[in-house]
N, C-alpha and C positions, 0 to 999 in steps of 0.2 A: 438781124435781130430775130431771135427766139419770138413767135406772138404762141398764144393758148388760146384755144376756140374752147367752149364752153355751152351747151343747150339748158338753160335755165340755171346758169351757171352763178356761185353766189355775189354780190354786191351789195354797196351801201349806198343809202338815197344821198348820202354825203360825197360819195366818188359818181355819183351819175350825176347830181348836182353840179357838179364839177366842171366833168365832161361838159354836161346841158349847154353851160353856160360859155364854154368855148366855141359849141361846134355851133350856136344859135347865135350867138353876138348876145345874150344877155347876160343878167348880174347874175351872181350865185345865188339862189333858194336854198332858204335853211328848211332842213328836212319837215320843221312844223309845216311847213307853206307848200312845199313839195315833195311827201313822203311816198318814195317811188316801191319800196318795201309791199306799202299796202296800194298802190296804184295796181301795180303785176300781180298781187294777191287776189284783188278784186274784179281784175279786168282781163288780164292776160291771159291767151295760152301759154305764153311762156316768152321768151326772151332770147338773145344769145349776145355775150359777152367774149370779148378778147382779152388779154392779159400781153403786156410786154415785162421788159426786166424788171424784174423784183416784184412782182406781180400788179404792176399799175396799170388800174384798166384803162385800155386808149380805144376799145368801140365798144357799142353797146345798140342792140335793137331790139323794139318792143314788140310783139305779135299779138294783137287783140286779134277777138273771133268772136262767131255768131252763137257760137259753141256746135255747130253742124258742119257743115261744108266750106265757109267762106273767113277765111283770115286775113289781117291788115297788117303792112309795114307799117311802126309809124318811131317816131323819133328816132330814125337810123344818125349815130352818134361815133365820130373816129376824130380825135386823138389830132391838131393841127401838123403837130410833126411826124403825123402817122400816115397822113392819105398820100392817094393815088401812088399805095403799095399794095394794093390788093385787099385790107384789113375790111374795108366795105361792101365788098362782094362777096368775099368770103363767111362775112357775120348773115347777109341774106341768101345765102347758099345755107347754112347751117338753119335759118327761118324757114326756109324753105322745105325741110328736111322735115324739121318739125313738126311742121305745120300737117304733111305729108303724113306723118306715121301717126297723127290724132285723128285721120279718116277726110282733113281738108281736101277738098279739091281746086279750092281756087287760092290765091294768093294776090290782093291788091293792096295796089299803092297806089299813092301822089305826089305830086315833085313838081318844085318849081320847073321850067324851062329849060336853066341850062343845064340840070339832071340828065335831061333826056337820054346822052350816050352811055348814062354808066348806068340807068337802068333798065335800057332796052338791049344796048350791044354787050354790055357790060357781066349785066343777071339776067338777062335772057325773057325780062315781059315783051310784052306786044301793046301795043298803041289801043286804046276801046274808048268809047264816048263814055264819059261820066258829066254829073254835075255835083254843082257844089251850093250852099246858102249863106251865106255869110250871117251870120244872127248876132 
């Protein structure tokens, strides 16, 4: 399969909607309720998007930032009949890239547990103490 990588590349909150709801196990959000358009407008550095045949997007990740130095994976998104083909490391290899030419220096994430090999040996982070709050 042909995939297209993409750095801020265009989408609809109705196909990330979509995706959202495959790769998280929940229902679909209508774009009123989860309008990703102005989510990345508002929040983002930008994003990176894959395409397979006929241009259907099967990953999607979001790259929020401090707007200085430190950028966030966050709803890295692929395509059930797409993974563990590479489509996911390559969408944060492309965040990465990104993130890199706006002046980033750091790049985090979080991930449940059994992430752990596809984003340490996978994309190449390192292990760091963080916390979290639950609110």
């Amino acid at each position: 399969m042909t995939i297209t990588y993409d750095w801020r590349g265009p989408f609809t909150s109705q196909e990330v909607n979509a995706l959202h709801a495959q790769a998280f196990g929940t229902r679909v959000f209508s774009d009123i309720e989860w309008d990703w358009q102005q989510l990345t407008a508002d929040h983002s550095l930008g994003w990176s998007t894959a395409r397979g045949r006929e241009g259907r997007l099967i990953g999607f990740v979001n790259v929020l930032w401090d707007g200085l130095v430190h950028a966030w994976i966050q709803d890295l998104m692929v395509d059930q009949k797409t993974r563990h083909q590479g489509v996911g490391q390559q969408l944060v290899a492309r965040a990465a890239d990104g993130a890199t030419h706006a002046g980033c220096e750091w790049l985090h994430v979080d991930f449940e547990d059994e992430l752990r090999p596809f984003y340490f040996a996978a994309c190449g982070f390192s292990p760091t103490n963080a916390g979290l709050l639950r609110l």
